[in-house]
C-alpha positions in Angstrom: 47.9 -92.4 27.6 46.8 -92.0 24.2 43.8 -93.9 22.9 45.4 -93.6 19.2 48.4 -96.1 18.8 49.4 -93.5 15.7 50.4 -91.1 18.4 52.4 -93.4 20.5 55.9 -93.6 20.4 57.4 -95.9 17.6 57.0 -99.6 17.9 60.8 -100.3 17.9 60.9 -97.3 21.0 58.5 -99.5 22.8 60.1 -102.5 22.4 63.6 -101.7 23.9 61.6 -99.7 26.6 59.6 -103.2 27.8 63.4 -105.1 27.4 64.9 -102.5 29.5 62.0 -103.2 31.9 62.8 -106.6 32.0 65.8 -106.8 32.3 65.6 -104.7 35.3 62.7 -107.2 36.6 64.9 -110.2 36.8 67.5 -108.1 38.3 70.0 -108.3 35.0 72.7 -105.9 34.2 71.2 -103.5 31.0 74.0 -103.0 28.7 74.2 -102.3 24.6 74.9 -106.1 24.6 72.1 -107.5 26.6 69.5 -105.2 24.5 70.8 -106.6 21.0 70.9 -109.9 22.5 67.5 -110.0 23.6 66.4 -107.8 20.4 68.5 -109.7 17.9 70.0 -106.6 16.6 73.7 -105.3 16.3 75.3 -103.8 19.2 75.9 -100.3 17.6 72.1 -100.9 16.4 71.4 -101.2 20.3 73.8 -98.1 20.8 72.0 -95.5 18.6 68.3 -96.6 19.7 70.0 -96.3 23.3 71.0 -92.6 22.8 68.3 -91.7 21.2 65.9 -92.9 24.2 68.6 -90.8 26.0 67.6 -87.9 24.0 63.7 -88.4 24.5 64.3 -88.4 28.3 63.3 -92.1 28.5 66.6 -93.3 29.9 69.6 -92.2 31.4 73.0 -93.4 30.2 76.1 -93.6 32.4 78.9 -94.9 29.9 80.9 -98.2 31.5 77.5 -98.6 34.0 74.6 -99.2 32.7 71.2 -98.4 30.8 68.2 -96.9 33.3 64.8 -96.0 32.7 63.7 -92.4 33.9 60.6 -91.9 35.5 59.1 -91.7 32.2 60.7 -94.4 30.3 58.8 -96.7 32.9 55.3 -95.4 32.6 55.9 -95.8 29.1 56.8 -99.2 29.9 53.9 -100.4 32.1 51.9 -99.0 29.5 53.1 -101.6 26.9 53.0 -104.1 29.1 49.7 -103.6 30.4 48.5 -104.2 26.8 50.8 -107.2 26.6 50.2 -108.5 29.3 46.4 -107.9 29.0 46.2 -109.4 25.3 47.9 -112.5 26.4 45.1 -112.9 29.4 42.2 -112.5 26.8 44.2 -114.8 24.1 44.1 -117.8 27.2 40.4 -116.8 28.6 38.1 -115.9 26.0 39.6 -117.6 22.8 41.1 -120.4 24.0 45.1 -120.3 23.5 47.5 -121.8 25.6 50.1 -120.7 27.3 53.0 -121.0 24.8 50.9 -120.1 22.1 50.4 -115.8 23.2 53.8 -114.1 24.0 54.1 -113.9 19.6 50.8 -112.6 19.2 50.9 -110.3 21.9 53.8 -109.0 20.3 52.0 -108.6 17.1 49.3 -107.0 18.8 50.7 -104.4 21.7 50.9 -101.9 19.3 48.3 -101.9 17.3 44.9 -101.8 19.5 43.8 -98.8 21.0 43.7 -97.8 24.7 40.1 -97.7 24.6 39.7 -101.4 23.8 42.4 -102.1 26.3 40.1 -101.1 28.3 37.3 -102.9 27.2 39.3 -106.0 27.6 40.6 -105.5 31.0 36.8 -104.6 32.2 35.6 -107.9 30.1 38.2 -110.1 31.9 37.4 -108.4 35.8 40.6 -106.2 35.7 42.9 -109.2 35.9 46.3 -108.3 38.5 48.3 -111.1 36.6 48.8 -112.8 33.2 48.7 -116.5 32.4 52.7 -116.7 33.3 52.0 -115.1 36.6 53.3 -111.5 35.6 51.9 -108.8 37.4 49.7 -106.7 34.7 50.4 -102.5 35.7 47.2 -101.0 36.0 45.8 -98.1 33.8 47.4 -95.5 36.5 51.0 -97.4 36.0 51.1 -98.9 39.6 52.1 -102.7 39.7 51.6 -104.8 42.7 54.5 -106.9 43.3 54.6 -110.3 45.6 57.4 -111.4 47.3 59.5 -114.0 45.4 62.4 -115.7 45.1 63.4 -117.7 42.3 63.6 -121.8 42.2 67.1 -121.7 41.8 68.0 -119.7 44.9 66.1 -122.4 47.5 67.7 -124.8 49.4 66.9 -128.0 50.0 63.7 -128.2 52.1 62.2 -124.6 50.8 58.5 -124.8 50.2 56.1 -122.4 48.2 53.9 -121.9 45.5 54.8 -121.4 41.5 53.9 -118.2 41.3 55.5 -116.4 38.1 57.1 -118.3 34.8 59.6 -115.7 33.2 60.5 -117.5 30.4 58.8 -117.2 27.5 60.2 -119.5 25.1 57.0 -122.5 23.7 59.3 -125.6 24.6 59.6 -124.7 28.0 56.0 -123.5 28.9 54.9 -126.7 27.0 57.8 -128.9 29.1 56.3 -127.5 32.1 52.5 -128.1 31.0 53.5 -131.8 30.2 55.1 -132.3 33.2 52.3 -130.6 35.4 54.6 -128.0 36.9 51.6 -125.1 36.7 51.0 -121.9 38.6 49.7 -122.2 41.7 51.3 -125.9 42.4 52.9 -126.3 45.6 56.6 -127.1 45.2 59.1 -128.2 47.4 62.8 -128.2 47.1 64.2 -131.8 47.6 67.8 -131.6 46.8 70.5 -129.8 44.6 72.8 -132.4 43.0 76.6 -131.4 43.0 79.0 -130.2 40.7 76.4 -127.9 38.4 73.7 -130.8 38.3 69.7 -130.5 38.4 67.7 -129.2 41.4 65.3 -132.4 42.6 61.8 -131.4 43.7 58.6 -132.3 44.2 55.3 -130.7 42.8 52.3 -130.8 44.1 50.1 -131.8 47.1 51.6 -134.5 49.1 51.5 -137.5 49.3 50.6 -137.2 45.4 53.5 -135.2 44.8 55.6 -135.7 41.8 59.3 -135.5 41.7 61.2 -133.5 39.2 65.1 -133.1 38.5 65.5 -129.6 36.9 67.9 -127.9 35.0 68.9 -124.6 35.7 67.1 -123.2 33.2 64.1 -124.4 34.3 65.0 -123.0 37.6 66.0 -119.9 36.9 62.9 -119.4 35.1 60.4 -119.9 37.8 59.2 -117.7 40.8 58.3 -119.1 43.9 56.2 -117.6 47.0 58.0 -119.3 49.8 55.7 -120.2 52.4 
């Protein structure tokens, strides 16, 4: 790593890089059209940043199949999230943010501080393993420990587990879930899945004060669960 963000690669480089890693997190298929949808940017936009990580041996290309990182292309990765992931952690702890209030600013910020105060933050916050959404935060060699999980919407009825991991990102739904006490950590338990495409019923919390919850599949999809 370099501790000068001047000498990193280019911001927009880093930010397909950590989609690409994402993607491949949730187990998505990484296609020209999945990066400009996530980026917001044209297809043949997404085409010509894709070749040119091609060219800098940060991805390989197989035409008709798919976008992959190299080796390289996901320490680069790691590396931008570890500062993301990190900033959002210090954003929550030591200045008092919530949740839905750090992905933007952690945006903002990933590129611009320094490995050095990366650092310095990590150290100041006890070398934190995971963020406030429950994503794992690479440490400063690249390694990432990973847990077990599955996600809501693949239980059945009577699964139990623990939140764990929120992958979405978007302020209505971390604030949904805060106002509806669906938090990290909360036991939750799989109650029913109503038919023809309706919501998954469950309960949250420790019984017999659990509260019961009919959830879309968005919802769903967007929360990781330790099944115990």
């Amino acid at each position: 790593m370099s501790d000068s963000p001047s000498r990193r690669p280019s911001s927009s480089i880093e930010d397909y890089i950590r989609v690409i890693y994402g993607l491949v997190e949730r187990g998505e298929a990484v296609t020209n059209t999945s990066l400009a949808g996530r980026l917001e940017v044209s297809p043949s936009s997404a085409s010509g940043m894709v070749t040119k990580l091609s060219q800098q041996g940060l991805v390989e290309h197989v035409p008709y199949r798919g976008i992959a990182l190299t080796s390289a292309g996901r320490l680069l990765a790691r590396g931008v999230l570890r500062r993301h992931r990190l900033i959002e952690t210090y954003l929550v702890r030591e200045l008092g943010y919530t949740w839905d209030e750090v992905h933007a600013e952690a945006d903002a910020l990933e590129h611009a501080v320094s490995d050095r105060l990366v650092e310095r933050i990590a150290a100041k916050l006890g070398n934190p393993v995971r963020d406030p959404h429950g994503d794992p935060i690479p440490a400063a060699d690249g390694s990432v420990e990973e847990l077990p999980t599955r996600l809501l919407d693949e239980l059945e009825p009577g699964a139990i587990g623990q939140i764990v991991r929120v992958w979405d990102t978007d302020p209505n739904l971390l604030r949904y879930l805060s106002e509806h006490a669906i938090r990290l950590g909360e036991r939750i338990e799989v109650v029913e899945r109503q038919p023809f495409g309706g919501p998954l019923v469950v309960k949250v919390g420790s019984p017999p004060d659990a509260a019961v919850h009919a959830l879309g599949k968005e919802i769903a999809q967007a929360l990781s669960v330790a099944v115990l």
